[in-house]
C-alpha positions as CSV (number, residue, x, y, z in Angstrom):
1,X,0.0,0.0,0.0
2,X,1.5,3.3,-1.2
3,X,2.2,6.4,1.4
4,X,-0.4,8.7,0.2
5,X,-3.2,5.2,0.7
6,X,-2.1,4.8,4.4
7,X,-2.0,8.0,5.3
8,X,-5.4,8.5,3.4
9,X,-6.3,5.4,5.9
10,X,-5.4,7.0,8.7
11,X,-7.3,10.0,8.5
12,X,-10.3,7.9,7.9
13,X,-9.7,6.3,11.2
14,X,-9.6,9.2,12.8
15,X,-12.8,10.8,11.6
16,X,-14.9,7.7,12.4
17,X,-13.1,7.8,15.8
18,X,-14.3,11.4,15.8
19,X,-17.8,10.6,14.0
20,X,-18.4,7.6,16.5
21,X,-17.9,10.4,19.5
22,X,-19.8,12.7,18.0
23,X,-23.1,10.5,17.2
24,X,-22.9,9.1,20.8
25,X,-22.7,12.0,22.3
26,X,-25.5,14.1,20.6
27,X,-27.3,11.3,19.2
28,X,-27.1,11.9,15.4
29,X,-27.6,9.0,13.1
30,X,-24.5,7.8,10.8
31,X,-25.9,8.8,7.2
32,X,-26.1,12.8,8.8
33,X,-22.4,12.4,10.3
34,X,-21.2,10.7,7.0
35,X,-22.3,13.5,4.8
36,X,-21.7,16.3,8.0
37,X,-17.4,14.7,7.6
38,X,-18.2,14.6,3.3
39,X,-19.2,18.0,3.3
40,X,-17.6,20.1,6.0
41,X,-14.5,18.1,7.2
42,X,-12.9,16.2,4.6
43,X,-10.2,17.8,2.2
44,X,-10.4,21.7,3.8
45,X,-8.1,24.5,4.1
46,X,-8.1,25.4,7.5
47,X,-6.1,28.5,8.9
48,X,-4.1,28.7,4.6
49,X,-3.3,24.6,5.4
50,X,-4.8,21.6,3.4
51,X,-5.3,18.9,5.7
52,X,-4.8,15.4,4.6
53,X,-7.3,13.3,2.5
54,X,-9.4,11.0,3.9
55,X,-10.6,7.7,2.2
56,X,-14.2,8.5,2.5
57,X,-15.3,5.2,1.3
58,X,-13.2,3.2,4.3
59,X,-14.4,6.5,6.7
60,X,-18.3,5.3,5.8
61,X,-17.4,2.1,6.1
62,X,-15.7,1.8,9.2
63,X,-18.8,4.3,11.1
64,X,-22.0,2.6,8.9
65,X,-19.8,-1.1,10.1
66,X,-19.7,0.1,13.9
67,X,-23.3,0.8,14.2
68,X,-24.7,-2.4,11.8
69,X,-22.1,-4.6,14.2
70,X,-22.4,-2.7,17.2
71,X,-23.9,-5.4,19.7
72,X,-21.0,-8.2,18.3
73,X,-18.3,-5.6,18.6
74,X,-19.4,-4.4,21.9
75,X,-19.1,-7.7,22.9
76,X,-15.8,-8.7,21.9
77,X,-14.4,-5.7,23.4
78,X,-16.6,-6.7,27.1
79,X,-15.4,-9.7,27.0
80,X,-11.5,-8.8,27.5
81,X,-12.4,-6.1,29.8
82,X,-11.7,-6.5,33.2
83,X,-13.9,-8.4,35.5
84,X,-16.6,-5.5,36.8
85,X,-16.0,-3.7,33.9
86,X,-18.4,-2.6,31.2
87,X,-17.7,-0.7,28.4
88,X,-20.6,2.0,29.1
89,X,-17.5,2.5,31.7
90,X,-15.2,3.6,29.9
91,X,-14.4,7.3,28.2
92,X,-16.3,7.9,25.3
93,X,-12.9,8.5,23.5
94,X,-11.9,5.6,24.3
95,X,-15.2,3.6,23.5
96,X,-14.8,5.2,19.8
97,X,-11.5,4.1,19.1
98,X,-12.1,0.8,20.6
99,X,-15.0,0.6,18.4
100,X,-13.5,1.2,15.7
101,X,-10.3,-1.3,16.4
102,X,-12.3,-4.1,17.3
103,X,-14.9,-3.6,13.9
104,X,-11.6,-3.4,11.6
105,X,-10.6,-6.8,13.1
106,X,-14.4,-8.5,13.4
107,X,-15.3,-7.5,9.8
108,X,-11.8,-5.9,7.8
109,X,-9.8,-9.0,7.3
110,X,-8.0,-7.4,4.5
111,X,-6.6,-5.2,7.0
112,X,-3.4,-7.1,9.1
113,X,-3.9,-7.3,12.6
114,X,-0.8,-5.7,13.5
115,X,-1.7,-2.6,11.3
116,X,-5.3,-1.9,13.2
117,X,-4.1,-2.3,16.3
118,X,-0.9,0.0,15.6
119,X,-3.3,2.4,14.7
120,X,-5.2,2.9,17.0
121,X,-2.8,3.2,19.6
122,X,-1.8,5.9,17.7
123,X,-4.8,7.5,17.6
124,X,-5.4,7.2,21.2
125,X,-1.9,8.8,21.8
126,X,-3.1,11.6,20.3
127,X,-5.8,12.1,22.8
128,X,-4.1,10.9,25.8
129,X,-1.0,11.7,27.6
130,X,-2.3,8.3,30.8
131,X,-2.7,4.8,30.6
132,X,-5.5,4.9,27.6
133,X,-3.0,4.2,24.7
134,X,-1.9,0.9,26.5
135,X,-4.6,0.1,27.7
136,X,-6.1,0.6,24.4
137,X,-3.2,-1.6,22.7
138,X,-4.1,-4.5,25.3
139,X,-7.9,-4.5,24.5
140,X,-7.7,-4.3,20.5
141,X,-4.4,-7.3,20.9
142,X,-7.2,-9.8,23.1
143,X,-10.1,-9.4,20.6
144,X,-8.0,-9.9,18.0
145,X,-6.3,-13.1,19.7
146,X,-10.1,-14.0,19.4
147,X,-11.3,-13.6,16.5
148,X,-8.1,-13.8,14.0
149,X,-6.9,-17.4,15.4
């Protein structure tokens, strides 16, 4: 995969990451947050800078796949929390990105396991300075032990 695709990849991730926070937290459905990212957020100038480009297509995906899988991705991320632990929980941040790890490796098998979860470590550095980033590395490394024997 060529520079340009991966990074195009990553910035996907990181809108549904954003997208998945911002339809839980205001209740919007996916189709208005797809088209709200198409519209408004994707390849902008902001402040005389062109961000990155997205891949749209895997963006959509990856937030229309979260909420069509939702209950079977939930569970594979409860079931590697720890005991007494549910995932309503955790941060919503957190929730997002683990959302979104855990539906790349339920339902994306042409992406490699190590790739996703590299990710969205990554991603989750970027919003944390604590534990979350390892803690988010542990999570997405058990459901993938479970589901991509």
């Amino acid at each position: 995969m060529s520079a340009p695709v991966k990074q195009a990849r990553s910035v996907a991730r990181l809108g549904a990451v954003q997208a998945l926070y911002q339809m839980e937290v205001s209740s919007a459905g996916a189709e208005a947050v797809i088209r709200e990212f198409s519209d408004h957020r994707f390849d902008r100038d902001v402040e005389d800078m062109t961000l990155a480009s997205a891949d749209e297509a895997f963006f959509a995906d990856l937030v229309r796949g979260v909420v069509t899988h939702q209950k079977e991705v939930d569970v594979a991320i409860a079931r590697r929390l720890a005991q007494g632990w549910r995932l309503e929980r955790l941060d919503a941040t957190v929730r997002a990105i683990l959302r979104a790890g855990a539906y790349e490796l339920t339902h994306r098998q042409d992406v490699p396991t190590e790739v996703v979860i590299d990710e969205y470590v990554e991603l989750a550095k970027s919003f944390f300075e604590g534990p979350e980033p390892g803690f988010v590395n542990g999570a997405l490394d058990a459901v993938a032990q479970d589901v991509r024997r």
